[in-house]
N, C-alpha and C positions, 0 to 999 in steps of 0.2 A: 394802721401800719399795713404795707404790703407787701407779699413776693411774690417771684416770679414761681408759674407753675408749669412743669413739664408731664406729658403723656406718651406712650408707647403704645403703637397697634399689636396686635393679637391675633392669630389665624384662630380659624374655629378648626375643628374635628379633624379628618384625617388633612388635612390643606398643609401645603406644603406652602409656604408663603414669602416673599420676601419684601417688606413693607418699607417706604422711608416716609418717617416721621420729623413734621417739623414742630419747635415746641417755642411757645412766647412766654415771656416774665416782665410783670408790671412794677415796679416800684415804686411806690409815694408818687404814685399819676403817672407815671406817665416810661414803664422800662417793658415793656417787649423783647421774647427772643424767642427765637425758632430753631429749634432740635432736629435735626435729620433722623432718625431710628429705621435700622433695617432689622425684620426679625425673620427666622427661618424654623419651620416647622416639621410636620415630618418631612423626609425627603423623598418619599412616595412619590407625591404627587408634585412635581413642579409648577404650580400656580404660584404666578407672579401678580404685586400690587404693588403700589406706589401710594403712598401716603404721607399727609404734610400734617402737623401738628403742631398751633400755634398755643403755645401757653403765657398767660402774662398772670403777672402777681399785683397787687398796689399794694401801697402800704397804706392804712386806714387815715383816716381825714381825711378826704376827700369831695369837693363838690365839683357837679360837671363845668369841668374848663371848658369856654369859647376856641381853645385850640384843639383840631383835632388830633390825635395821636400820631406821633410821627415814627416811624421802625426805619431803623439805620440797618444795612444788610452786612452782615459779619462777611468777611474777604473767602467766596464760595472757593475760590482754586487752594485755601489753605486746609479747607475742609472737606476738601476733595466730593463737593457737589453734586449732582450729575442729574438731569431730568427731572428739575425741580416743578418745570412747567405741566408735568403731566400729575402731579400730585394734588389730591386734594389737603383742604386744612381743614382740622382742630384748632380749636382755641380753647386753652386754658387758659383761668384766671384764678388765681390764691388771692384771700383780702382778708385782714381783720380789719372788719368794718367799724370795729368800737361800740359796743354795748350801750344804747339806750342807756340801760338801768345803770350805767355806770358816771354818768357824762353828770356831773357836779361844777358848778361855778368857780368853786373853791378848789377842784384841780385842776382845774384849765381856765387859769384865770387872763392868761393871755390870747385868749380866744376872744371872739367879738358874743354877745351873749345870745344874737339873733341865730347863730351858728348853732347853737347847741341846743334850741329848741326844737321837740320831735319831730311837731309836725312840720318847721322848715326842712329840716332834717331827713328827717324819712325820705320827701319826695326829693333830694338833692341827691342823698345813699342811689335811692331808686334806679334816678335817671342815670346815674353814671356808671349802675351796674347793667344798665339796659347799655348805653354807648359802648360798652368793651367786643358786646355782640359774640359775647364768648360761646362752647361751644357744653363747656362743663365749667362752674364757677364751684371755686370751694373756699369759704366762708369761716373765720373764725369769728368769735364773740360775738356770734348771733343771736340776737332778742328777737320778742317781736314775731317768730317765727311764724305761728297759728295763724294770728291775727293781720300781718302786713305781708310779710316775703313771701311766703309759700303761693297767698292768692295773687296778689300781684304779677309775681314770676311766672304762675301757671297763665297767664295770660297771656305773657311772652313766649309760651309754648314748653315752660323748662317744668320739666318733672325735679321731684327732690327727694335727698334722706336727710336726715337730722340724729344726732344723740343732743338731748341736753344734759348740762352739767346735775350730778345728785347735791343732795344738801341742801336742798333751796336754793340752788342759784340759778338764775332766770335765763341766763348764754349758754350755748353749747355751739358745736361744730355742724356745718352742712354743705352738702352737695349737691348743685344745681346742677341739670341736664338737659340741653336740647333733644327731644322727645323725635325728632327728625335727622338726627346727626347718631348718638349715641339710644343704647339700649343695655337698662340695668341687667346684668348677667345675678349678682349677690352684694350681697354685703353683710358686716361685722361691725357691731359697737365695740370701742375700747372702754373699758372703766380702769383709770390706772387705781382705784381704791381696791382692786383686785391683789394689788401688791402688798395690802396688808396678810402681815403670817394668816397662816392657815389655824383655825381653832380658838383665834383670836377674839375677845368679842369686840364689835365695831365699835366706834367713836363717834360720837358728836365731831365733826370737821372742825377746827379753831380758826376758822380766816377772820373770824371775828366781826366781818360784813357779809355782803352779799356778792362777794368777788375776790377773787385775786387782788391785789393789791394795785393801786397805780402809783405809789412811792417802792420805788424796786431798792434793793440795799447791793450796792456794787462793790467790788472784792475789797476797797480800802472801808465797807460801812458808812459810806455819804450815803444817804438817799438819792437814789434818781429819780424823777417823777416818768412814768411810762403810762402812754394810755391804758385805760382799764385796769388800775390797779389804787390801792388804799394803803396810806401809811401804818403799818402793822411793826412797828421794832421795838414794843417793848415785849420782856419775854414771859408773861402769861397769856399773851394775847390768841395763842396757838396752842396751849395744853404742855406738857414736859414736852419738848424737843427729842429726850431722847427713850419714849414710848412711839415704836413703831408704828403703832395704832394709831398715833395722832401723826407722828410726822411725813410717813407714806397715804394719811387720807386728805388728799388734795384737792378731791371731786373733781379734777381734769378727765379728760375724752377725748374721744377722737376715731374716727371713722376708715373702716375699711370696703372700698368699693371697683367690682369688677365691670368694666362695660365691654359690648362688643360694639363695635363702627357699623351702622348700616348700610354701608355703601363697600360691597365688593372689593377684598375680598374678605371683608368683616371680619377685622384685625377684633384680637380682645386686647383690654389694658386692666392695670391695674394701678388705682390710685388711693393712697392714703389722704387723712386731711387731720390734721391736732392740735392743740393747744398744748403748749408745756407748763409745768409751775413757772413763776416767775420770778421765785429767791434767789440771787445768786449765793446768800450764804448758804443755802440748802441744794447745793448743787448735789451733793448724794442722792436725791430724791429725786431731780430731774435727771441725774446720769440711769435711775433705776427707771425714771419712763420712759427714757428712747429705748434703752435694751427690752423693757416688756414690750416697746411698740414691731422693733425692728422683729424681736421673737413671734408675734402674731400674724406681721403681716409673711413673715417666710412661709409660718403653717398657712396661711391664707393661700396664698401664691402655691403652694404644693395643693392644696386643695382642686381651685380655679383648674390650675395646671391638666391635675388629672382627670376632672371632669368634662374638662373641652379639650382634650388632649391638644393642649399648646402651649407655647414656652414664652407667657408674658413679660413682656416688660414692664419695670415696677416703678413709681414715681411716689415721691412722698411731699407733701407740702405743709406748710403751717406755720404758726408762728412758736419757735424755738425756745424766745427768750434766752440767747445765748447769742455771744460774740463771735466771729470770726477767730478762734486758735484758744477758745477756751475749753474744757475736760468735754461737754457734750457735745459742742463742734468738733472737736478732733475725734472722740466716737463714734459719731456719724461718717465721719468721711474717710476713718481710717481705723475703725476698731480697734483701739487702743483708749487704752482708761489709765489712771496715772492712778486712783482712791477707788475702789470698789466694797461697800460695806455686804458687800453678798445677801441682800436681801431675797427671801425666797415670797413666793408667792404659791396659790393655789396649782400651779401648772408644770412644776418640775420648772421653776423658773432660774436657784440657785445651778442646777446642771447645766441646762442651757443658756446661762450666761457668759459662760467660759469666753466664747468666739463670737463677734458677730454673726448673725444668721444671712445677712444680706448687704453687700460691700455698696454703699452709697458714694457718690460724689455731690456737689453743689453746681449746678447749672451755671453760677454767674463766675466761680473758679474757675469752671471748664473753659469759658471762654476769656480769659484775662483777670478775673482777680474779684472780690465782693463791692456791690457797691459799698459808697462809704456810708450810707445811713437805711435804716427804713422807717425809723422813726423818729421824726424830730421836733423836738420840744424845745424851750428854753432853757431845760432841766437835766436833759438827757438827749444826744444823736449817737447813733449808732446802728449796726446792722442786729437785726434779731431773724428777720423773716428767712425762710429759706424753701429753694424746691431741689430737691436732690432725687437722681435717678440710679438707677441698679447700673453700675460700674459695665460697659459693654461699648463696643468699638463699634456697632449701629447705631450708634446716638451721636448725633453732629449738632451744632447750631447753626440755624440760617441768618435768622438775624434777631435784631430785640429792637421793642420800643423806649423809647429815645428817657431819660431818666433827669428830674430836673437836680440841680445841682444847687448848694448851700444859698448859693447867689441869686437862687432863680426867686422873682419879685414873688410868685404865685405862691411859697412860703416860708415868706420872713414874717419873720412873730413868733413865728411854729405851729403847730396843727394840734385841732382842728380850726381851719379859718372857710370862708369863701368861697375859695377855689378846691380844698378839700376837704370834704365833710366827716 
């Protein structure tokens, strides 16, 4: 599964800056968009920049399609455009690529079986994370890390950070970066097992495999099958349900990372990158990871802030697990929670959850509406993926790469197939 990812330039030190960024979003192969962002720093120094930042997301399945990407340009006079041509671009990319150590016969039975072999696989993932020609890639359900991506990608010149998941589990979350474009300022691991009470003593995680699940349980309790997850609904399979200790340790993660642009006038950004649990019955547990995530990265952002004295723009990406108008999308895009079990964590986290710390929107909202899927299966379509940016009147869309649609031949069956791996 994919989505689309957005970036914000960053002045450095005393720079008074005024940047436009443009941002791209990839969807399930093939959705692009591009975000205008103006930031303004001190206002000392009037240095002006101009900046483009393309971010694209895919939704995982994925192999490299014979078509090249096409980017449809959003109507510039509604978005009040201006000197688009004097800006350089970013590209971002969001993907949950789908976990090797996940990909079973027996959950993706409608895949072709040539498809879900690694080593076709791998170099199919590979190539088509090379064709996005991104600028910073951020990657859920990454395996394989050590061993394929990291060397690989370093040879395409992209430096990286990585958490992997605790518990034994083989995926975790990563940040790819063109070594020539961007330059890592920091970065922060998230461990949402941090949200277990304080004094508590830890748990054995109950996923019961070696993943999140790829049979998701949707609000009526149908199973959905969703990549990278395992049918887990009977109820000892997780330990008591209602011992925080077991139901807040999810072993999820998720990455906080500061860059600055090397190209004049070295805007800094800030980008998140996460995986969420994937129960929708346990939505308490994902409502309490976006609030720890949104809470980290505000102290993140206050931190960055004051040590490059400049006022970044924040962008969050990953795969959500969560619908369009459900308790953690409406969270995210408008700080409101309908159930709140007030979980506390190590960090004064019961205090700090009162208010959102950082008012997000959705990239593919801002511009007209979600698409209708990022993962599609026989099993389960729907939107989960998302890139959301810190709520600011410097952030436009230029345009997006072109998204294929239910009908599109490249995939019927459902994914993973072929065309994407």
């Amino acid at each position: 599964r994919g989505k689309f990812i957005q970036i914000s330039p960053r002045r450095s030190h005393t720079i008074a800056a005024k940047g436009v960024l443009m941002f791209g979003s990839a969807k399930l192969g093939c959705l692009q968009m591009i975000g205008k962002a103006c930031v303004s720093a001190s206002p000392a120094l009037p240095v002006r920049g101009l900046y483009r930042i393309q971010g694209i997301s895919r939704t995982m399945s994925g192999t490299v399609s014979s078509c090249p990407p096409e980017f449809i340009a959003v109507d510039n006079e509604k978005w009040a455009v201006k000197n688009i041509s004097e800006g350089s671009i970013i590209r971002v990319v969001s993907y949950n690529i789908l976990a090797q150590a996940y990909i079973k016969s027996t959950l993706f039975p409608h895949s072709p079986a040539r498809c879900l072999k690694w080593k076709a696989r791998s170099q199919s993932v590979l190539a088509l994370l090379k064709s996005l020609e991104a600028d910073i890639l951020c990657l859920q359900e990454l395996d394989e890390f050590e061993t394929f991506y990291k060397g690989n990608m370093d040879k395409y010149g992209y430096s990286s950070a990585y958490i992997q998941r605790s518990g034994h589990k083989r995926d975790g979350c990563g940040i790819f970066y063109k070594r020539e474009q961007t330059e890592l300022l920091s970065e922060e691991v998230i461990q949402y097992n941090d949200l277990v009470p304080a004094g508590e003593v830890p748990v054995e995680s109950c996923d019961g495999k070696d993943k999140e699940t790829s049979t998701r349980t949707s609000r009526d309790a149908s199973p959905i099958k969703m990549s990278g997850s395992q049918e887990t609904n009977l109820p000892n399979d997780r330990g008591d349900p209602n011992d925080p200790r077991v139901r807040l340790k999810r072993d999820c993660v998720g990455l906080l990372t500061a860059f600055k642009l090397t190209k004049p006038p070295h805007h800094v950004i800030i980008i998140a990158n996460t995986h969420i649990y994937w129960d929708s019955d346990w939505a308490d547990v994902k409502l309490a990871q976006v609030k720890y995530l949104l809470l980290r990265l505000a102290k993140f952002k206050d931190t960055i802030s004051k040590k490059f004295s400049c006022t970044p723009l924040v962008f969050v990406t990953g795969d959500f697990n969560s619908t369009p108008g459900d308790e953690v999308y409406q969270y995210l895009t408008s700080g409101v929670s309908q159930h709140d079990k007030g979980y506390s964590c190590n960090t004064n986290w019961k205090e700090a959850s009162e208010e959102i710390p950082i008012a997000l929107q959705s990239l593919y909202a801002f511009i007209g509406g979600e698409p209708p899927f990022t993962n599609y299966t026989p099993d389960f379509t729907g939107t989960l993926d998302y890139i959301l940016f810190s709520n600011s009147n410097h952030v436009q869309p230029i345009r997006f790469l072109k998204l294929p649609s239910a009908e599109s031949p490249d995939i019927q069956g459902g994914l993973p197939n072929e065309h994407h791996p």
